[in-house]
N, C-alpha and C positions, 0 to 999 in steps of 0.2 A: 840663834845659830848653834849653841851649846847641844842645847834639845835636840833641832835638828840631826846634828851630828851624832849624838847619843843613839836616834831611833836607826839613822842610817846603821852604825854597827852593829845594834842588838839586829834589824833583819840578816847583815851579813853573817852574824852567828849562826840563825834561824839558817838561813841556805846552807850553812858548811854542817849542819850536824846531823847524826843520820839518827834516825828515830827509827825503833823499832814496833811499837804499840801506837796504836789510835791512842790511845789516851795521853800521851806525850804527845801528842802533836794537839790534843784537843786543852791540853794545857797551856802549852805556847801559845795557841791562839784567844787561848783566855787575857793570859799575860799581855800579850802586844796589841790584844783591843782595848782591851784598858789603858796601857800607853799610848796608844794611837789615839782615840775619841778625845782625851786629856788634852792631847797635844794641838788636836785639831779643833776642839772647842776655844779652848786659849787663843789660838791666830786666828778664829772670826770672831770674839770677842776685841780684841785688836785692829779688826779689819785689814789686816796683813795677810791680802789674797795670793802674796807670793809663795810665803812658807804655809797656809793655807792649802793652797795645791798641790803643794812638795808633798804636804803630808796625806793627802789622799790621794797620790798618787804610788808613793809609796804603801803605806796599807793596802792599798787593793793589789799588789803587785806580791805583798810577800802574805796576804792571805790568800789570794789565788794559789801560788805556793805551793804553799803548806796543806790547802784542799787537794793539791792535784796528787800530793805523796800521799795523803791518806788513803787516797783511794786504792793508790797500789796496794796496800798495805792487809792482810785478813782481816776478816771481823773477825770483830770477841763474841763467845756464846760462853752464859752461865750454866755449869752442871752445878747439881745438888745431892750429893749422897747421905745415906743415911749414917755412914760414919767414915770418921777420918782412914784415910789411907795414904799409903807413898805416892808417891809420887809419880816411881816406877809404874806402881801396878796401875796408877790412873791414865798413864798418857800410853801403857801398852790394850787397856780397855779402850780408849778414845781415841787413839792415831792407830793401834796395832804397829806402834812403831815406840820400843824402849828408850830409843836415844834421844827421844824428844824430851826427856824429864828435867833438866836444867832450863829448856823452855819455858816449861808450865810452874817452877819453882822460880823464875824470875819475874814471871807474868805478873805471879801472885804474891809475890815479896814474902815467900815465906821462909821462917828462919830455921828450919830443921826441915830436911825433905820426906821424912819418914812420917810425917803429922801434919799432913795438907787439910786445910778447914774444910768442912765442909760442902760449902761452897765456893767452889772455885771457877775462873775465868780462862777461857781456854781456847786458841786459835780455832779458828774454823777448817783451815785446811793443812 
């Protein structure tokens, strides 16, 4: 029952939180299939077809989800330059649009925005 209830609140997290990158949401679903197959190996090991179907019923419910937000969501496309640049000047080359630069410096976790790696991951649209 513990379990149970444990999985039920991690997906109510999963529903309340708002993701902005495919890759967070492709994280969570790492997370909660590995919670989930765990949980759901465990009660047919048990033969306990009740919480058995609680739990597949649930996983397919809050992976459906989490498939249906990412879709919303842009894809990521890798650029590659041949040297470091702001931030600035990469997302007015790539968007024609400067105010995107705290986008593509949270994209990419970088810690000074003046000195973007190389290669960088950057919305599609």
């Amino acid at each position: 029952y513990t379990i149970r209830m444990s999985l039920v609140e991690l997906a109510q997290i999963l529903a309340a939180t708002t993701f902005t990158s495919r890759e967070d949401i492709d994280a969570a679903l790492d997370t909660i299939n590995a919670a989930m197959f765990s949980a759901e190996e465990t009660a047919a090991n048990n033969f306990d077809n009740i919480n058995y179907q609680a739990f597949i019923a649930l996983h397919a419910s809050v992976t459906q989800d989490l498939s249906n937000r990412e879709q919303t969501l842009p894809r990521i496309i890798t650029y590659t330059f041949n040297r470091s640049m702001p931030a600035l000047w990469l997302t007015q080359r790539i968007y024609q649009d400067g105010s995107r630069a705290p986008e593509l410096v949270a994209e990419n976790k970088v810690p000074a925005p003046l000195f973007c790696p190389l290669s960088i991951r950057a919305l599609s649209q």
